[in-house]
Structure formats: C-alpha cells, structure tokens
C-alpha positions in Angstrom: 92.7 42.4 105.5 89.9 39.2 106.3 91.7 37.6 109.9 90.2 34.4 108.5 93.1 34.2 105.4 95.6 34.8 108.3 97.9 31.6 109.3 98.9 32.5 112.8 101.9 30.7 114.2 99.5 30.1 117.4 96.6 30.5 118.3 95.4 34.0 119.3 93.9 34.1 122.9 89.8 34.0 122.5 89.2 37.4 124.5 91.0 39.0 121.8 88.9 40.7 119.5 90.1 40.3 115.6 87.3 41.5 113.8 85.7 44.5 113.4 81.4 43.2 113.6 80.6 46.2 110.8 83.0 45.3 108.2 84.5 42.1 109.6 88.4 43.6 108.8 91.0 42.9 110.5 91.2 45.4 113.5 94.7 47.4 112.4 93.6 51.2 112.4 92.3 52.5 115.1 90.2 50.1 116.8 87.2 52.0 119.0 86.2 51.1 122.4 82.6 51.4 122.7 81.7 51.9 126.7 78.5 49.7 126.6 79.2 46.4 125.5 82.6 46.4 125.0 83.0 45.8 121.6 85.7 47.0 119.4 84.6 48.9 116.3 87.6 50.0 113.4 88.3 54.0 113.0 86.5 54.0 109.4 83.4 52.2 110.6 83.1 54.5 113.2 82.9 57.5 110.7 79.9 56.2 109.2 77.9 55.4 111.4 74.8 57.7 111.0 72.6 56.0 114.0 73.5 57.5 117.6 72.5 54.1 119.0 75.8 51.3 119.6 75.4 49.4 116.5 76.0 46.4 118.6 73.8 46.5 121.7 71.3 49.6 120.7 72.1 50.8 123.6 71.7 55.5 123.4 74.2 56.3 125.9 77.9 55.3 125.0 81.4 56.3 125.3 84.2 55.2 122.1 87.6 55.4 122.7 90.5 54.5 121.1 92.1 51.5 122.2 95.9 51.3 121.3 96.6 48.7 123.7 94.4 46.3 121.6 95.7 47.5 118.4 99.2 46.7 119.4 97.7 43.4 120.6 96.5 42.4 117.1 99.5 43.7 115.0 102.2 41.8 117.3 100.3 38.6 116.6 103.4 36.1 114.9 102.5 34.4 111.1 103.0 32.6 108.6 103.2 34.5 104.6 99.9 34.1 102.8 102.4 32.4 100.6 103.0 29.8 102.4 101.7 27.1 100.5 103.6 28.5 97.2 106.8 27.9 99.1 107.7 31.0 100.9 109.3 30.4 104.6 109.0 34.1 105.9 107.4 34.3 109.2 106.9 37.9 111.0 104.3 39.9 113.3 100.8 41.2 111.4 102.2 44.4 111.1 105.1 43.3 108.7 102.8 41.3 106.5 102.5 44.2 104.4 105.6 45.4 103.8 106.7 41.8 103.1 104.6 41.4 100.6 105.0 44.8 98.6 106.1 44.8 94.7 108.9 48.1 95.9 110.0 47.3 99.3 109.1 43.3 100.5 110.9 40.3 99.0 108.5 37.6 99.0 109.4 36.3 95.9 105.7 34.2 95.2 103.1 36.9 95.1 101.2 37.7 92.3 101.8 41.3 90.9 99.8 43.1 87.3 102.2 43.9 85.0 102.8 47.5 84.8 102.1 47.8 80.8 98.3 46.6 81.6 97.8 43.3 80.0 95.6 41.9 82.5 97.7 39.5 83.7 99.5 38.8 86.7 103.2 37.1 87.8 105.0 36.1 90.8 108.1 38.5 91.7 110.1 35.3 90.2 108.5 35.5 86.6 107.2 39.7 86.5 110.6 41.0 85.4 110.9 38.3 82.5 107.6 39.0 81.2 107.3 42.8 81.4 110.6 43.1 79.4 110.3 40.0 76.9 106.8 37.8 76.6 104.4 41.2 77.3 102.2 41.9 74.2 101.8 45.2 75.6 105.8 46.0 76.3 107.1 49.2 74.3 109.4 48.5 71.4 111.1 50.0 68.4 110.9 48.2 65.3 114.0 45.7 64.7 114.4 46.2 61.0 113.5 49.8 60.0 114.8 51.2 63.7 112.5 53.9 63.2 108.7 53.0 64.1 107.8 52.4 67.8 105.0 50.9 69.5 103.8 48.1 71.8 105.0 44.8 71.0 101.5 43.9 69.5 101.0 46.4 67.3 105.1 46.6 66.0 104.8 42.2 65.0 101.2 42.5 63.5 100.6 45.8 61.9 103.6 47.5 61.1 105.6 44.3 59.8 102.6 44.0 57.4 104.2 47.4 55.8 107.7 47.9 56.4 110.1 48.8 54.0 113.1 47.3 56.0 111.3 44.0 56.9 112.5 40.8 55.2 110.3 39.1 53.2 110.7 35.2 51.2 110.7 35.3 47.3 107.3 35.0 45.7 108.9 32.5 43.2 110.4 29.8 46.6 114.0 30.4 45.6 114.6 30.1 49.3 115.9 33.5 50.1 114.3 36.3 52.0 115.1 39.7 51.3 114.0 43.5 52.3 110.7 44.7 51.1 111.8 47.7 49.4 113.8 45.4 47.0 112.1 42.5 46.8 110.6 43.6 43.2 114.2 44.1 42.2 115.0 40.7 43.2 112.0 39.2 41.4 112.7 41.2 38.4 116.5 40.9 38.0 118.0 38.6 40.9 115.6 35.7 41.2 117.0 32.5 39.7 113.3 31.5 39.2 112.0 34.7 38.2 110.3 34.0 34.8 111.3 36.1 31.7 109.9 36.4 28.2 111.4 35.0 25.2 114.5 37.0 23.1 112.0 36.8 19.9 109.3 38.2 21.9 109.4 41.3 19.6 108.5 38.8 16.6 105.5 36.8 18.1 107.0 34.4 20.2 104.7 34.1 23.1 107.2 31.8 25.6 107.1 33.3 29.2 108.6 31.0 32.0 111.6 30.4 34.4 115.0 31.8 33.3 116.2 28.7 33.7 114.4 27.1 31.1 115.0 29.8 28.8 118.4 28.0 26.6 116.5 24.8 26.5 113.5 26.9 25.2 115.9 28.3 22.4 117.8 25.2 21.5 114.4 23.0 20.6 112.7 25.8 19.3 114.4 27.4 16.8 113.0 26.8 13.7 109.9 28.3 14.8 111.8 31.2 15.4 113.1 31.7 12.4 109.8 31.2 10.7 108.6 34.0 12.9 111.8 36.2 11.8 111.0 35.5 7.8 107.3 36.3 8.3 107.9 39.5 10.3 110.6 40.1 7.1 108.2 39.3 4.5 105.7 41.9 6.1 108.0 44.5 6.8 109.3 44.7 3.1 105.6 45.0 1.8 105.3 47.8 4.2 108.5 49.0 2.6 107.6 49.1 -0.9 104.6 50.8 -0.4 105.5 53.5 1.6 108.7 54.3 -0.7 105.7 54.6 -3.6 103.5 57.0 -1.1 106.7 59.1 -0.8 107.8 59.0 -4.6 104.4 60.4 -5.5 104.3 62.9 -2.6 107.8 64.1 -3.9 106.6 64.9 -7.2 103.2 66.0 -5.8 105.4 68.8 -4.1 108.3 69.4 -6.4 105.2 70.4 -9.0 103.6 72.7 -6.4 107.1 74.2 -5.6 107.5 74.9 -9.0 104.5 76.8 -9.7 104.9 78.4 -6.7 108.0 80.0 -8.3 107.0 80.8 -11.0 103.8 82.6 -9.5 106.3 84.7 -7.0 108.8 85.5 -9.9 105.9 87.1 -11.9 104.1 89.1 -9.3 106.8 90.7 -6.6 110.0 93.4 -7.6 111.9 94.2 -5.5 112.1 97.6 -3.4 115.2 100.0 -5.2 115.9 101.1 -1.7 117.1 97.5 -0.4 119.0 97.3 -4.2 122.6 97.9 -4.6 123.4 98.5 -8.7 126.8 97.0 -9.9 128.2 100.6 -10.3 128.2 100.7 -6.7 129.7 97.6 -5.4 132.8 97.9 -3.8 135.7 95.6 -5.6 137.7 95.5 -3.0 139.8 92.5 -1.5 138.6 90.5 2.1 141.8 90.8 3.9 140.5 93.1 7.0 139.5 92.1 10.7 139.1 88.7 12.4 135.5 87.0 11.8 134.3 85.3 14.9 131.8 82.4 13.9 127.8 82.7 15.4 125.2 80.7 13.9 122.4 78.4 14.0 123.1 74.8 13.4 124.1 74.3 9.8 121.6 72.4 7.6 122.7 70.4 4.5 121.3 72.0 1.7 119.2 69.5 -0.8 120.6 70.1 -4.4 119.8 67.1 -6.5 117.4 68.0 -8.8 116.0 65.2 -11.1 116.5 65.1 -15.0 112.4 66.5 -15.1 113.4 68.9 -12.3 116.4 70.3 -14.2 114.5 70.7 -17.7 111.7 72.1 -15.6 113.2 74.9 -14.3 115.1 75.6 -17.6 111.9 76.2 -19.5 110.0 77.9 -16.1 112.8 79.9 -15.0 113.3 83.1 -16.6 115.9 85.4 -15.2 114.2 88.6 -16.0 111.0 87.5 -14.5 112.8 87.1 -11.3 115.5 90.0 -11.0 113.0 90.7 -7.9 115.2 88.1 -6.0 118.2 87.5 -7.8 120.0 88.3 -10.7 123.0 86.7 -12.7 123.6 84.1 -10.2 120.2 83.0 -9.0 120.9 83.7 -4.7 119.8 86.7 -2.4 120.6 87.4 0.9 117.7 89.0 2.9 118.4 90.0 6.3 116.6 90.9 9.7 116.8 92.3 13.1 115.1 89.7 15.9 114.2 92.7 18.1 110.9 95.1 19.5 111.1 96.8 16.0 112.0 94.3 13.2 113.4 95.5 9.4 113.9 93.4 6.6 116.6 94.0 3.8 117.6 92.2 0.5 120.7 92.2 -0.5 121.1 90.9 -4.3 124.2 89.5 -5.1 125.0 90.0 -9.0 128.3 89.1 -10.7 128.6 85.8 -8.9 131.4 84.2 -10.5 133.1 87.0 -11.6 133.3 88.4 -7.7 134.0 84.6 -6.6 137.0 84.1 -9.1 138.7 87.7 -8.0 137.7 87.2 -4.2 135.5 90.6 -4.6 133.4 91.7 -1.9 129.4 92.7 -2.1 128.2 95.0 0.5 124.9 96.6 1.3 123.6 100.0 2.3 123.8 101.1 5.5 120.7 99.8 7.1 119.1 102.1 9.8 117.3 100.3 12.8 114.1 101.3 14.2 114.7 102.4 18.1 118.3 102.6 17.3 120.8 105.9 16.2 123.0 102.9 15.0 123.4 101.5 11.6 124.3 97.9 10.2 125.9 97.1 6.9 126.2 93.8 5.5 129.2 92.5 3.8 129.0 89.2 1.5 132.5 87.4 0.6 131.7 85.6 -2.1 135.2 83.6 -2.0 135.5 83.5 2.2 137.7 84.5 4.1 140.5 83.9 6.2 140.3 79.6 6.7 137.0 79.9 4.6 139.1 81.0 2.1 138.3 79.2 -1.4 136.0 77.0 0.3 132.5 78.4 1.5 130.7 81.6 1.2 131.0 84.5 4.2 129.0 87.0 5.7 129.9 89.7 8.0 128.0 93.0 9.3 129.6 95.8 10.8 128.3 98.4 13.0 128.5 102.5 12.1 127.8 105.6 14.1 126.6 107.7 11.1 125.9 111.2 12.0 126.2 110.1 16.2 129.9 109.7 16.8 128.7 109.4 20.3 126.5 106.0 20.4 126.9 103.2 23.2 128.0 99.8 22.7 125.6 97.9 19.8 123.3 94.8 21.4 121.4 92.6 18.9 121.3 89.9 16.7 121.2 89.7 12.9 119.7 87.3 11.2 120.8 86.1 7.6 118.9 84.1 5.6 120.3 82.1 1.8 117.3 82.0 -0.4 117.0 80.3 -4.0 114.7 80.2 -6.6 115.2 76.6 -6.8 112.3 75.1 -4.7 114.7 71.7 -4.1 117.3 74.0 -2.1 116.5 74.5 1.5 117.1 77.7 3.1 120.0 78.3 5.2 120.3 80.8 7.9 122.8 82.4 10.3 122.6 84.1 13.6 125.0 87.2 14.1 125.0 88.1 17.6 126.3 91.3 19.3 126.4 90.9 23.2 128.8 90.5 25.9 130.0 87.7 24.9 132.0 89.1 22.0 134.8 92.1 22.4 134.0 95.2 22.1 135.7 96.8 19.1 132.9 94.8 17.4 129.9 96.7 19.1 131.5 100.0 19.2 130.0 102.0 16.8 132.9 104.0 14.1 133.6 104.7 10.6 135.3 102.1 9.9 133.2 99.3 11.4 135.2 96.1 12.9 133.3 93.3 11.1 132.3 90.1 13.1 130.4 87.9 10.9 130.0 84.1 10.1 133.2 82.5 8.3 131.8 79.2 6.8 128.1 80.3 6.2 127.4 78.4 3.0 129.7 75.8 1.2 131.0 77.4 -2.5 130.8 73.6 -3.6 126.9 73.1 -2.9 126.3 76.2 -5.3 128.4 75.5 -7.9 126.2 73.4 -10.1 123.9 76.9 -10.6 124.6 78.9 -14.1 122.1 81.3 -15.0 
C-alpha cells in the first residue's frame, strides 16, 4: 500500500516513519528496527537483503528488531476511503482500510472489482452484480429457444443462433411473420401467403411461377393460352396414340404367328410318357359328393380366349388332334402337376371325355404319384363339373394324400402345384397352389386309404372353356 495515496484525517506526526526506504510500502508487517541509524526497514525487505552492511548507513555492525510499537503507530493512523472522491463517506483506522474495501466482507459500495467470468473489465460494488448476471458477454447461459445448448452469452447469440432448430427466423418472402427454423421451409412451401407457386397447367407447358396471390388473376386473363396448350398437348398425344396401337397390332400378330408354329412344332415332336397316362378304361365314374375342399391358390389370372377370325381358321387347319394326343386328347386341356420341394416330380394328367364327364359330374383321377424323399403318395382328383358351391360353375382340383404300403407315416408337409395348359397359344396358363402345413387340419395330411381331399374349389371357370370343341 503507497502511504502517498493515503488521505489521512490529520496529519501524521513527522518522527513517524511511514515508509519503508527499500520498497517505499507502507510500514504494516513487521517493521524492523535497525540499531545504527534508526531506520525502520519492512519484514519482507529484510529477508532479502543479501549485503551484511545496513542498507541505509553502510554501517557492518547492526542490531534489527522488531518494532510493534511503531507498527501499531502506523495502522491506528484515522482516514479517509480511497473512495472518497467517488462519494464514499467511510472514515476508519489504516488497519480497517482493507477489510472496508474487500469484494466478500467490506461494503464500500464505489470500488472497482473484475468480473468473475473474466471479461476484462471492471465495476463498482453498485453496478458488478448487474453486469455479471445480465450485460457480461462472458456470463454462462442456456439457449432461450432450444433449452438444450449452453455456453457463454457470446458464443450462445452469435454462433449457435446461426444454427438452431428452435430459433425463430422472418420469412424469406417479407410476409411479416417469424417462425421456427425447423419449419420455416414448411411455411415457405405451404403456409406463406407470398410463397410463389407454379401454374395448374404447368404439366402442359405453361411456364407462370409467381406469388399465390396472383395466381386467379393469372388464370382469369390467360386462359385461352391455356387451352391452346391443352389442344396441342391433345393433338400430340393422339399421334403418339395411333402409332403405338399400330406397333402393338403388328407385334400381336408377330407373336400370335410364332405361337402358332410353336405348337405345331411341340405337337409333332413330344408323346407323352404311358406312366403319367391314365386310359378311359380306368377312370373312375364316380360322383363328387365327398369331403370339404378348402380353397389355396395363387392369385387367379383371367384367362385370354378371344381368338381372331385368322386365329380360329388357323388353328383349325394347324391343329390336329392326333398330332397332339401327347398333351391332350378329346377336349384339348391337361393338367400337369409338381411338387415345389428338394426333390421335384412332374406328372400329366390328361383329361379325355370332357363333356361327357362335365355333363354327368364325373370325376378324373390320376395314379398315385410317389415323391422322391417321401414314403407318401399324392393322387390328383379333377372335377370336371365342381364341386360343392363350384358346382356347375368352374372346374376343381383336389389331391389327397395315401400311406400305400406305410400305414405308419407322419403328418404330410408340402405344396402341390397345378398348372392348366392349352394348346391354344392365345390361352394363358393358370395355376394353383395346394398347400399342406399347419395351417390346414389334419385329417388332410394324415396319410390313409381313403385320403381326405383338400383341393382348390373354383380353379378354372367352365364358362372360359366352353368355346373349345375338338
């Protein structure tokens, strides 16, 4: 503390030493007697001093002692504060100066303090509190919109409000309203009376983008133009039309010819295999009254039957029913079936006596087909008339499963799948999925004599097939 800064209610006597002559501090801790001049050095001057010689008078031979008398001397001496001229009024002993004037314990309420968040800058008592919790640049804050990111004060107002989600931001388009930034593209987009948007008859070469607002006037005034862009876009799309109707009318016969030869190629080459051939003698003319059919298949497809008038007197000249008996035989349709599994078979059945069976709600049913892996066997059962509410109506198929010479055989898992064929090349294949799993009860997959038939009810329409007579 420099005595000279000191406003001293009086003036202290002249023998009284204030000043330590090394450091020239105020004489508070410790002040040391030196024995040869008299002089009066502080406590921390005297710990340095490296020369055994008085620093004052030189002189080698010397005594020091501590003089309290003069310390309490110095620190009794009555002030003024040091902010006097501020407007503080406190006046006390030297002693008390520094407790007065502490930022934890005094209460002068005009001396500078640093703020505690390190600024740099400094603030009477009056004006510290204010600015460390509300002007500091430096003061720690959470961000007032998102309530999540936290900072100083600085870097919260110029950083992160550059990127938060939560902060509100005005329209780009000075519709006056200010929104969040993580919706302000929806506002633009959707909300914004000023947003611009693109004409209705954008799709047919209008090129009109402006203020939503100016959209009906845009539509009242130019509507001829529109409608001129309507009929050209017309005019183009029914040239387009036309011709691709023509590429498809010439693909169609393009195919229908190569379908044709097609058949006739297979029905000359290929017979059929007697072991996957039932004769008439030994179909079974029995009734379909037996066991409920439960319904699994693949999506139905419409067969295509409309043959042309070329079509029709093609196939009458091409198709000759003893060149094909490989595939059918009276009635023109076999049913070739498969097991979807690690060992796959493949079995025709031929259905002959069409009508016939059809008109007298006869039954056709295959051998008993043996599957590779398996000790079971399949047999396939065509209802040429339906049955139960397919009566009349559509074509069934069933497939039961047998034990043969295994009485003793688990429950049957697979699938079968059945699959229409026609020599016509115009009529699209159909197909069927019989499935055998758990989702079906099990007097259906329990191997037996009699076999419990589950099968498709409505696996071809009797209508579609009607039109055939070979």
């Amino acid at each position: 503390m420099d005595p000279d800064l000191l406003d001293f209610i009086s003036s202290p006597p002249d023998y009284l030493q204030l000043k330590c002559p090394i450091c020239l501090e105020l004489l508070l801790e410790s002040p040391n007697l030196f024995s040869c001049c008299g002089n009066h050095v502080c406590g921390g001057c005297v710990g340095n001093l490296k020369e055994k010689a008085c620093p004052m008078c030189k002189a080698i031979k010397y005594e020091t002692l501590i003089n309290k008398s003069h310390q309490r001397a110095i620190t009794s001496l009555k002030i003024h504060c040091s902010n006097k001229e501020k407007g503080c009024k406190w006046t006390g002993e030297v002693k008390q100066l520094e407790t007065h004037l502490s930022l934890t314990k005094g209460n002068c309420q005009y001396e500078s303090y640093n703020c505690k968040h390190k600024c740099g800058s400094s603030h009477s008592r009056i004006a510290l509190t204010s600015h460390e919790n509300y002007s500091c640049t430096k003061r720690p804050i959470v961000c007032h919109f998102c309530k999540k990111y936290s900072s100083t004060f600085d870097e919260v107002t110029r950083v992160h409000h550059e990127v938060c989600s939560q902060y509100p931001v005005r329209c780009p388009n000075d519709c006056g309203a200010s929104v969040k930034r993580i919706v302000l593209d929806t506002h633009v987009s959707t909300n914004c009376p000023q947003r611009k948007v693109q004409c209705e008859f954008v799709g047919i070469g209008c090129k009109w983008f402006d203020k939503e607002r100016q959209l009906p006037k845009h539509l009242e005034e130019n509507w001829r133009e529109h409608i001129a862009f309507a009929m050209s876009v017309m005019s183009h799309s029914a040239k387009e039309v036309g011709e691709l109707r023509h590429q498809v009318t010439e693909l169609q016969e393009r195919m229908t010819k190569l379908e044709l030869e097609s058949s006739m190629a297979k029905s000359e080459s290929c017979s059929l295999p007697k072991k996957h051939l039932r004769s008439e003698s030994e179909d079974s003319e029995e009734e379909s009254d037996g066991e409920p059919v439960t319904k699994k298949c693949l999506p139905e497809a419409k067969p295509n039957v409309s043959l042309s008038s070329a079509g029709e007197a093609a196939l009458k000249t091409t198709l000759d029913p003893s060149k094909m008996k490989c595939i059918i035989t009276s009635f023109g349709y076999a049913i070739p079936f498969k097991i979807p599994d690690h060992s796959v078979i493949t079995a025709t059945l031929v259905v002959s006596r069409w009508h016939h069976k059809r008109a007298h709600n006869n039954l056709h049913k295959s051998r008993a087909l043996s599957i590779p892996g398996h000790r079971h066997l399949l047999q396939v059962t065509v209802y040429c008339n339906g049955v139960m509410n397919a009566r009349g109506s559509h074509v069934s198929v069933c497939a039961n499963v047998y034990h043969g010479s295994s009485p003793s055989l688990p429950l049957f898992s697979g699938k079968l799948l059945v699959t229409l064929l026609s020599p016509i090349p115009e009529y699209e294949k159909k197909y069927g999925l019989i499935i055998f799993d758990d989702t079906v009860d099990d007097k259906y997959r329990r191997p037996s004599r009699d076999g419990v038939e589950i099968g498709i009810r409505q696996f071809v329409s009797s209508h579609s097939m009607n039109w055939i007579v070979i």
